[in-house]
DRENBAMAR-197330 format. One record per residue (C-alpha): x, y, z. Coordinates in steps of 0.05 Angstrom, whole numbers, plus 5000, padded with zeros to 4 digits. Each point is the difference from the previous one (the first is absolute). Layout:
<pts>
XYZ
...
</pts>
This chain:
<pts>
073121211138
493149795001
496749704934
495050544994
506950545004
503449604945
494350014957
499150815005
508550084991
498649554935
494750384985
503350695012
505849744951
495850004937
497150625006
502950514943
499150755012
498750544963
504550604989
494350405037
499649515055
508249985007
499850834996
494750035063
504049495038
506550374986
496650665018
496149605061
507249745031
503250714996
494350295034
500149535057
508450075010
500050814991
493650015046
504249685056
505550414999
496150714979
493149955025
499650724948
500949484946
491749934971
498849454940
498250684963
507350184994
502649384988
494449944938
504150664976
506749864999
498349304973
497350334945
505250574994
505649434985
495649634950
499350634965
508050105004
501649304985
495150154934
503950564979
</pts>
């Protein structure tokens, strides 16, 4: 690993996300799976059902 890579991997450690940023990534990585396997699969219906089990998990 180059000095320049360490640095960045360092760098990458520290960083603290926010719920918000965690959600999109969560939301971002099921997109990109699903896509693969269903190209039907748009980030518009996984935005949905994201949001249909946070409103069932609030319940």
């Amino acid at each position: 690993m180059t000095d320049r890579l360490r640095a960045l991997v360092e760098r990458a450690r520290e960083v603290q996300m926010s719920a918000a940023d965690r959600e999109e990534q969560r939301r971002t990585f099921a997109y990109g799976n699903t896509h693969i396997e269903n190209r039907y699969i748009t980030r518009e219906i996984v935005d949905e059902q994201a949001e249909s089990l946070d409103v069932n998990k609030n319940s």
